[in-house]
C-alpha positions in Angstrom: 149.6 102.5 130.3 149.6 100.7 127.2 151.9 101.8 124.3 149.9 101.9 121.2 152.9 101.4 118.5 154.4 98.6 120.2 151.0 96.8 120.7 150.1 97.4 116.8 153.9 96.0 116.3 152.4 92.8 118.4 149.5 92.0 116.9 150.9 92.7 113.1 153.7 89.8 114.0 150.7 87.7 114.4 149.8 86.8 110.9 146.3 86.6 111.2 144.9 86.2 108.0 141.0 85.4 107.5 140.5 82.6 108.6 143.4 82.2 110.8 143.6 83.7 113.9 147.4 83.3 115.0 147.3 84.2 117.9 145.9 87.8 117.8 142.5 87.7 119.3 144.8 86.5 122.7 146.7 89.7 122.3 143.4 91.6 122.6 142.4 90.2 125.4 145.2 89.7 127.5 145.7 93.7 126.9 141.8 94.2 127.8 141.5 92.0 130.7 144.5 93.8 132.6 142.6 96.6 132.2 140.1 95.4 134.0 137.8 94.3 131.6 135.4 91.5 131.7 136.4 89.0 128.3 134.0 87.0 126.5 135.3 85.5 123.5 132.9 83.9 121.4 134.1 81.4 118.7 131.7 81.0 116.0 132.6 77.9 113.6 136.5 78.5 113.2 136.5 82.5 114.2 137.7 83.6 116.9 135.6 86.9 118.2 135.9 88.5 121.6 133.5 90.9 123.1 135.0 93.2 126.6 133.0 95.4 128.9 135.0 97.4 131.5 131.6 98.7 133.7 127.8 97.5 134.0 126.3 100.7 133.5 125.0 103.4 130.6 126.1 104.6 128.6 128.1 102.1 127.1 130.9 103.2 124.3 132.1 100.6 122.0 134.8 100.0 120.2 134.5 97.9 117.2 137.5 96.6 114.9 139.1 93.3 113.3 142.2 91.7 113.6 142.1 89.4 110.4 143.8 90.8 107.6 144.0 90.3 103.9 147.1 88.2 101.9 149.8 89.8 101.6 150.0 89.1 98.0 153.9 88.5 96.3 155.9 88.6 99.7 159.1 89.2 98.1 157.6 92.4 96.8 157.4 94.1 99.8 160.5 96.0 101.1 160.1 94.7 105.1 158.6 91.7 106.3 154.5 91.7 105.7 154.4 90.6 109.1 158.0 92.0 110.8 156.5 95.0 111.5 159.6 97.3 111.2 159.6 101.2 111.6 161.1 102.6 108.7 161.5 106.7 109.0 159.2 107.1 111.2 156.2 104.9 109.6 155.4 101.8 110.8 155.1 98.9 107.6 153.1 95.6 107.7 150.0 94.0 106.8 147.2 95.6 109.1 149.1 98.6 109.8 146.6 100.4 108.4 143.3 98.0 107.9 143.3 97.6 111.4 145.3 96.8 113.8 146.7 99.7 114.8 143.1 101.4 115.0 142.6 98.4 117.9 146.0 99.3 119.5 145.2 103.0 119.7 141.8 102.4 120.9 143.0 100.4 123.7 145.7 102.4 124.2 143.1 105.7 124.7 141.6 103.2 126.8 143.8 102.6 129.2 144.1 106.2 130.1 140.7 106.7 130.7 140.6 104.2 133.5 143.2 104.9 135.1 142.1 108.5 135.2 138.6 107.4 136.1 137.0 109.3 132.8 135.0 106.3 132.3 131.6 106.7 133.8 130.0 104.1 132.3 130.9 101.4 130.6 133.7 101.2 127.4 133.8 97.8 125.6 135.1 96.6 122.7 133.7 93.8 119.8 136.4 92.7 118.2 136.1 89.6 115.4 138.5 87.5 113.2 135.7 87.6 110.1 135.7 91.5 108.4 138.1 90.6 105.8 136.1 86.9 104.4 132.8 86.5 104.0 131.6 87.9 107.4 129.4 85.5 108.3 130.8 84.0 111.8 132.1 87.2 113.2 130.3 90.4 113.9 127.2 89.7 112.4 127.1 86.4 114.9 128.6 88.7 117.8 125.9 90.9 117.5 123.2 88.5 117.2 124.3 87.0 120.7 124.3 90.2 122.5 120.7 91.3 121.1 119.4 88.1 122.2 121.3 88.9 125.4 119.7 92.6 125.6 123.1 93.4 125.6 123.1 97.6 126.5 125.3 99.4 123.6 124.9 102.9 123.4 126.9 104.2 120.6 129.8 102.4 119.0 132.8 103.5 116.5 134.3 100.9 114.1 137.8 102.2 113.6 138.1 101.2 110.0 140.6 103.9 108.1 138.6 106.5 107.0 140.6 109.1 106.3 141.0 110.1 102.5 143.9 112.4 101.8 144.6 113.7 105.2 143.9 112.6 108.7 141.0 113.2 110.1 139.6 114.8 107.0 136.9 112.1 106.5 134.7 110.0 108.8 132.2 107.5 107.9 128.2 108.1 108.9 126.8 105.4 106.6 127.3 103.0 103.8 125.1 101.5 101.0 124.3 97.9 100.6 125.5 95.9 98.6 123.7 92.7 96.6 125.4 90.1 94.4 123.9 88.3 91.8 124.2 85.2 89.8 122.2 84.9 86.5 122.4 81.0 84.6 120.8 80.9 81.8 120.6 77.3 80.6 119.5 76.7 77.0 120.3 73.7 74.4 123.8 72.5 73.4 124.0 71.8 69.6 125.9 72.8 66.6 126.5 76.2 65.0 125.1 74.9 61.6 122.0 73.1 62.8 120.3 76.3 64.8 116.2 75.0 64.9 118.1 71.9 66.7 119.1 74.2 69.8 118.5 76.9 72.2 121.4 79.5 72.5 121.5 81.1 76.1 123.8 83.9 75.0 121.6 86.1 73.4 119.0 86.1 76.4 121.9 86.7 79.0 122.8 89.8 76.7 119.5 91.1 76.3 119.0 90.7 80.4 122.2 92.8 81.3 121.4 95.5 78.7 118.4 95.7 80.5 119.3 95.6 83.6 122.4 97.8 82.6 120.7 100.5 81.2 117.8 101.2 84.1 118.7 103.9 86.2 118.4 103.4 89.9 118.0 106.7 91.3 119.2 110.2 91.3 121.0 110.1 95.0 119.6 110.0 98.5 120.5 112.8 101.0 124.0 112.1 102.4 124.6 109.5 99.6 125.9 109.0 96.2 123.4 107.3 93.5 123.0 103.5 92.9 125.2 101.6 90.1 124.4 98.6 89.0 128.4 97.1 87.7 128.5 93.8 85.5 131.8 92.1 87.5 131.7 88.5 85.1 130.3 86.7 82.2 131.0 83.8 81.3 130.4 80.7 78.6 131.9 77.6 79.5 132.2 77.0 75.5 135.8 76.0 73.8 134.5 75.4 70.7 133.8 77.2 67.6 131.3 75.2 66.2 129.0 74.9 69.1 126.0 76.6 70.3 126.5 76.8 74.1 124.2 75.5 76.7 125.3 77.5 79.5 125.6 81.2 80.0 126.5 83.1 83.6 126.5 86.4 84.7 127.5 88.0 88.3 127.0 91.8 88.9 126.7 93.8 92.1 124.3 96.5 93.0 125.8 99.8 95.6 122.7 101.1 96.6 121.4 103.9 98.9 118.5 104.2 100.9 116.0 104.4 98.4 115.8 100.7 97.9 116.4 97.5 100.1 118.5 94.4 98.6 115.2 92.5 98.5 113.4 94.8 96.1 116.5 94.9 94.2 116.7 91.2 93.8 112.7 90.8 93.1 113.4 93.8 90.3 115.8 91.3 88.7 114.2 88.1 89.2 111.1 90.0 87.8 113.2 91.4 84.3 114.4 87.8 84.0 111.4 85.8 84.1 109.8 88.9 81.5 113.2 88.0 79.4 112.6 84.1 79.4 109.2 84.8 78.2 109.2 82.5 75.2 112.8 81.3 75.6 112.7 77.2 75.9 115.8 77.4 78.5 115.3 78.7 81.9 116.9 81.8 84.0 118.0 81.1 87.3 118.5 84.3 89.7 120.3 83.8 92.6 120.8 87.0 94.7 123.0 87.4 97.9 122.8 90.4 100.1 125.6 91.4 102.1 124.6 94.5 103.8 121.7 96.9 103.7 122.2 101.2 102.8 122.1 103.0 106.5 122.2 106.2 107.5 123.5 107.3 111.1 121.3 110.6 111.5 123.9 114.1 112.6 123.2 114.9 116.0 124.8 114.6 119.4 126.8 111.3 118.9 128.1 112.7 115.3 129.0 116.0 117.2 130.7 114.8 119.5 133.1 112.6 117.1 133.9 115.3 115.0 134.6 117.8 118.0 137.4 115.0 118.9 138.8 115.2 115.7 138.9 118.8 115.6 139.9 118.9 118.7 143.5 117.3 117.9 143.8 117.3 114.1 142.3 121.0 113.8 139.9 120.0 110.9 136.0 119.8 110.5 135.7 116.2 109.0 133.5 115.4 106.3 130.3 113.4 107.1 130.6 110.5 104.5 128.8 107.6 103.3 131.2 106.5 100.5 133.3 103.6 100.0 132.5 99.9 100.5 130.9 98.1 103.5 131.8 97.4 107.1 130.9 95.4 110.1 129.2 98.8 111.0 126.4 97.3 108.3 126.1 94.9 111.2 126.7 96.6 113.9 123.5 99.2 113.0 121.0 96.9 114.2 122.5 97.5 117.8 123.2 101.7 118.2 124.3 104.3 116.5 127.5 103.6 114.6 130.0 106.3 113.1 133.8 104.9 111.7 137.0 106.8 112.6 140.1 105.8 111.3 143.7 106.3 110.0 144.5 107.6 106.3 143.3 104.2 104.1 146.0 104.9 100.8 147.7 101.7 101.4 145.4 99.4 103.0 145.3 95.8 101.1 148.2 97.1 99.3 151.6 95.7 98.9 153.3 97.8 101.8 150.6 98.6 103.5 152.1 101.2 106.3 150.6 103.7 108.8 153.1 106.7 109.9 154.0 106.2 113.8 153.0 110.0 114.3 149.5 109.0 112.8 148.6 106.0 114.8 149.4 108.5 118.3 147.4 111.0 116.7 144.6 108.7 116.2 145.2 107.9 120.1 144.6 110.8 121.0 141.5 111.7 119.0 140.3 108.6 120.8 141.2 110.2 124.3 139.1 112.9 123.3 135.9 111.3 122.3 136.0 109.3 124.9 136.1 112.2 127.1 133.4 114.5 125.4 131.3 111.3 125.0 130.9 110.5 128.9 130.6 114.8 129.4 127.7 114.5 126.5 125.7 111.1 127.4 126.5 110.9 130.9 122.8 111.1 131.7 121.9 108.7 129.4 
């Protein structure tokens, strides 16, 4: 059987973080494949991803987690090793204790148990990638591209990002909003402050665009999620005089939105109050949006159930059905199956002593035990 604390201790000493791999996607599927799992790993560019099947047929659970990790940030801040990954009263301290290394260990670990009871009947796999933490573009969103083309089966998956809020197993995810960033350049004329008529000053139109876009409100809410906001994250004049008129003015801002829009009507909303604002403006507006994930929604029913009866089951609590917080690879993962996250307590994740309490990470096991139990008892039709 596999221990699930000593395994998170193994991959946390590899310091994997985005790009780098370290050696932690071997970890992963040295564990898998003495399982009895067939390994695939699928390098896209420079990340390393791995996808492993243990059965051929329906219904097929998956696991979905990352084993890059974000900087540690000042090392000499932190009272262990980022990456020594030492137990101090009972709680287990290093980077990706919590965001998410330990979800994979405790996954696997869960696992193990139910094949060697023979509780899986069907197929478990896990898609594991090197890419949640940077820009995401060569990990899961590649991995599951590849299996679609492949007609890969999956079923139902859970992404075991750390969901929990104040207590475990008081939260798990359903859904998330998209996400859209955008740049704004507004280019005018360079000249100087006395000589106005002789240039075009960008700053003004760059203000009058984010008070506009500032002040429309998106919506009121969607079912299951929060309302839209629109947040102004940088401006910026390239300008270190005081005598001249600029000739370059930049924005970025980022959009959470909900089902009721897409990131493409979002971005043609913008491009459209910026080419009404450059009405009459010599200069020109360039919009340049970049959507990172799309708002989705996975529907309560039979798959929700039965995550949320595991959690009951161990941690004695009804968890709340949320859509808040940032994005995942589940944005990705979407396109595939049904996809609910189910995690750890998130406090310190990305924080200087990021740590996970050993008592946790076995509870988390054993939720996992659980669902994978109910889920073959609930789907094994399927």
């Amino acid at each position: 059987m596999i221990d699930a604390i000593n395994l998170t201790k193994e991959l946390i000493r590899a310091p994997s973080v985005t790009p780098a791999d370290a050696g932690a996607m071997d970890i992963v599927e040295k564990t898998l494949a003495g399982l009895g799992f067939a390994c695939r790993r699928m390098k896209f560019g420079e990340i390393e991803n791995l996808y492993a099947r243990y059965g051929t047929e329906g219904p097929n659970l998956c696991f979905a987690g990352h084993t890059d990790v974000v900087p540690v940030g000042d090392a000499a801040a932190w009272s262990q090793g980022a990456f020594d990954a030492a137990v101090v009263d009972g709680v287990l301290v290093g980077r990706g204790a919590v965001d998410m290394k330990s979800a994979i260990a405790a996954f696997a670990a869960a696992a193990s148990k139910a094949v060697a009871a023979g509780k899986v009947k069907g197929s478990l796999s896990f898609l594991i990638t090197g890419d949640e933490e940077g820009v995401a573009t060569h990990g899961t969103k590649m991995v599951v591209e590849a299996l679609d083309l492949e007609d890969e089966a999956i079923t139902h998956c859970v992404v075991g990002e750390p969901t929990s809020s104040e207590t475990f197993g008081d939260m798990i995810k359903v859904g998330r909003r998209g996400s859209i960033n955008v740049d704004i350049a507004v280019t005018g004329t360079q000249g100087h402050v006395a000589y106005p008529h002789r240039a075009s000053n960008p700053v003004p139109v760059l203000l009058r665009l984010l008070l506009q876009l500032q002040e429309r409100k998106l919506d009121e809410g969607y079912p299951e999620f929060q309302p839209s906001n629109l947040e102004i994250t940088q401006i910026d004049v390239p300008n270190t005089a005081t005598n001249v008129i600029p000739g370059v003015a930049k924005a970025r801002l980022n959009i959470r939105f909900n089902p009721n829009h897409t990131g493409d009507d979002l971005a043609r909303w913008i491009e459209g109050e910026a080419e009404s604002e450059g009405r009459g403006f010599s200069g020109t507006i360039a919009v340049t949006p970049q959507i990172s994930g799309e708002a989705f929604l996975t529907e309560p029913g039979p798959f929700t159930d039965v995550v949320a009866a595991a959690v009951r089951d161990i941690a004695g609590r009804d968890p709340e059905l949320s859509t808040t917080g940032g994005t995942s690879d589940a944005r990705f993962i979407r396109a595939l199956c049904p996809v609910v996250e189910l995690g750890l307590v998130g406090k310190t994740m990305h924080q200087i002593d990021e740590a996970a309490p050993v008592a946790e990470i076995l509870q988390l096991q054993a939720v996992y035990e659980r669902l994978i139990e109910r889920y073959f008892e609930a789907f094994k039709e399927e």
